[in-house]
C-alpha positions, 0 to 999 in steps of 0.5 A: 500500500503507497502512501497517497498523502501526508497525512494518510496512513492507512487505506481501504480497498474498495475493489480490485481491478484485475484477477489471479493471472491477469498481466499487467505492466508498470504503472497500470492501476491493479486497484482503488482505494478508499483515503479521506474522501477520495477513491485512488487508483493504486498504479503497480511498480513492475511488470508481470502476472498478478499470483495473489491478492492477498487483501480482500475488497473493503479491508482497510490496510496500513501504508507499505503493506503487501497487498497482492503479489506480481511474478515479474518472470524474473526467475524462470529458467530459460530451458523453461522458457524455450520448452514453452515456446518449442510446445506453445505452436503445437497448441496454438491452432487448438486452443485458437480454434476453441477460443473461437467457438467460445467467443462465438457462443459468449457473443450470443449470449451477451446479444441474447442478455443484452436486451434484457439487461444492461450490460454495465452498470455505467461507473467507468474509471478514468483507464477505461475512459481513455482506452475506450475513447482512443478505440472509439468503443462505446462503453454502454455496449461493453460487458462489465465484468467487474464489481457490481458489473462495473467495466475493467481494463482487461474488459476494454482490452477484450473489446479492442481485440474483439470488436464484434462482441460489441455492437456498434449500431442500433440492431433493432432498428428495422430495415428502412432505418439502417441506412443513418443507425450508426450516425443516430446510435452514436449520438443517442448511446452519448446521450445514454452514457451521459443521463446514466451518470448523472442520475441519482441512485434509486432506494427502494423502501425497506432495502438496505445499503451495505456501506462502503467505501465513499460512504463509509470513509465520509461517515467516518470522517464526519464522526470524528469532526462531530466527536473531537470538535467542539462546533459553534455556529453563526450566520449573517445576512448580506446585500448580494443585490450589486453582486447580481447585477455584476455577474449578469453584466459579465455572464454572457461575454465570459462564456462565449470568451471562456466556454464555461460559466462565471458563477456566483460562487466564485465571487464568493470564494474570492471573498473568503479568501480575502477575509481569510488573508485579512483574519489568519487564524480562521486559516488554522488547524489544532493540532494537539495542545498548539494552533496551527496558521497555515501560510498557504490559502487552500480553499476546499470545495464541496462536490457532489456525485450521486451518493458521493461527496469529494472535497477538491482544493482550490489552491492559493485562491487569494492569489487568483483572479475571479477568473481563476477561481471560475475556471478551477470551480469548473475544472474540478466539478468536472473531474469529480463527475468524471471520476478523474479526481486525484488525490493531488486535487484533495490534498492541502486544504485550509478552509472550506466553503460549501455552496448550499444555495444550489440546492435551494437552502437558505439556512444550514449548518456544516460539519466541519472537515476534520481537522480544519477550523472551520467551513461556510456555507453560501446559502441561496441568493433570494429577493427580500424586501428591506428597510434601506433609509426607512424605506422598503426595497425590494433587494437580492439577499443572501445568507453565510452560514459558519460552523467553527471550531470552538477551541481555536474560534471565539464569537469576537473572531468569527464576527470579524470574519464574516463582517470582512466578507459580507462586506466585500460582498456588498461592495462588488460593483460592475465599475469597481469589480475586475474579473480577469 
């Protein structure tokens, strides 16, 4: 088991990705593993044949543990290997020939199956995704052999070297359709592939849900959070009304100049991190009987994948522009939707901001990330009348929620911080405000 973070000591497999007698070669992924809210490919070091696997799917292990073993070949004799060469031709055209029935009669039954059932259950590593796309295999018709029908490596390997096992074209289409089918089934199976991965799982009444995994390492971290921190919580009320008209200024010439949208969020984050280079001691973490003040502002974000969080880090974000931060926000929802998050993306975070208005909230409180001081949810912008100089108006309110840790944070450091940034909030303005 390598180590995957400084602060990393122990792993969790949550399944492996190749078998006893699989071949693999340097640095190809034998397996994922379960640290601090992230899954992790465990890449091998050597080439050879997979002989063991000594740890079993959802056993947590120590870092520099053996996991499996690899025969790299090394110790074979060479009148061993001769002898299997001079035998291996003799064998050749009876093994090919069975293996070819084999397949013929494997590539019924998965036609037969398949209209029947899916033949995968859409979750791709980022492996499988490249392989895929370099051969151009459509995944949705690729058998998963692996974990809960999840596609492997060694699935994709087979499909490369045997393309009729899986079906390019729409073969239910009638006759007067075929001649645009391959066109029309490409793009439709895209669009397949895409809505299977963005929709939600589905929880029947009365079942019940093993946990593992992401789930499992999330439930243990937030234990710890809830257990060793003392949390305080407090909330203000700022005027996002100039923000909202800055953003909806710059909306659409910044996505047709960038290809990706400037969100509220991200002038959210500039703000925090500007408060956090103002207040440092929100940018801390305890450690044993002394206060850690972190030099760097590493802003987590929280992203959400169908039941699963990821914590991605927007590093020095008191160093980029709104721009930046857009552009970091964008690029690592994207690889946590993919599943092409690293554990370099998850590591180093100081303070994190949530952005529970997405969803609709208006008033939540967060458990902290252990074992950071504190975390700030940006709840809804919604249209509230106000009293401004005793006179009602009609303006674009927001609420910042903080959950603190209370051993290093009092009242007195927690409202100076927040008042730092609902102020910069409120002084957002399409004249003073540079994007880029």
């Amino acid at each position: 088991m390598p180590k995957l973070g400084e602060s990393v000591h122990e792993g969790t497999i949550e399944q492996w990705l190749v078998s006893v007698g699989d071949e693999v070669g340097e640095y190809e992924p034998l397996c994922e593993v379960i640290t601090d809210k992230v899954t992790a490919e465990v890449p091998s070091t050597v080439s050879g044949v997979v002989t063991e696997l000594i740890v079993n799917e959802g056993e947590t292990v120590n870092v520099d543990a053996v996991i499996c073993k690899i025969d790299t070949g090394e110790e074979k004799d060479e009148s061993e290997l001769s002898q299997t060469d001079e035998t291996q031709p003799e064998n050749d055209g009876a093994r090919n020939e069975a293996t070819q029935r084999k397949q013929s009669s494997d590539n019924k039954d998965q036609k037969e199956e398949s209209s029947v059932k899916p033949k995968n259950n859409g979750r791709f590593s980022p492996v499988v995704f490249k392989l895929a796309s370099e051969h151009n295999i459509d995944l949705t018709q690729v058998q998963g052999t692996g974990f809960e029908g999840r596609v492997t490596k060694k699935d994709i390997q087979h499909a490369i070297e045997h393309p009729e096992t899986v079906s390019r074209s729409n073969e239910t289409e009638t006759n007067n359709e075929e001649k645009n089918s391959s066109t029309q089934f490409s793009n439709e199976t895209t669009h397949q592939s895409q809505s299977q991965n963005n929709q939600s799982p589905t929880y029947n009444q009365g079942s019940t849900i093993p946990v593992k995994g992401v789930r499992k390492a999330i439930a243990q971290n937030m234990v710890t959070s809830v257990t060793e921190i003392p949390h305080g919580w407090m909330m203000i009320e700022a005027d996002a009304t100039n923000l909202v008209k800055t953003r909806n200024h710059h909306k659409n010439a910044f996505k047709q100049n960038e290809g990706y949208n400037l969100t509220f969020f991200a002038f959210f984050v500039k703000a925090v991190a500007d408060a956090l280079k103002a207040h440092p001691l929100l940018n801390s973490t305890w450690q044993g009987e002394e206060i850690v003040i972190h030099k760097d502002i590493n802003i987590s974000i929280a992203v959400a994948d169908k039941d699963k969080l990821y914590v991605p880090v927007i590093k020095h974000a008191d160093e980029k522009s709104i721009k930046g931060i857009a552009r970091e926000i964008n690029d690592l929802a994207n690889k946590a939707r993919h599943g092409q998050l690293t554990q370099k993306d998850m590591e180093g975070g100081t303070f994190t901001v949530n952005n529970t208005g997405s969803f609709g909230s208006v008033s939540s409180m967060g458990i902290i990330n252990h074992p950071q001081a504190a975390i700030l949810q940006v709840e809804s912008v919604v249209k509230k009348p106000v009293v401004i100089d005793d006179m009602i108006a009609i303006r674009n309110m927001v609420n910042l929620c903080i959950s603190i840790d209370h051993r290093i944070l009092d009242g007195l450091q927690t409202g100076q911080f927040m008042n730092h940034i609902k102020k910069r909030i409120e002084q957002y303005s399409i004249e003073n405000t540079n994007i880029y």
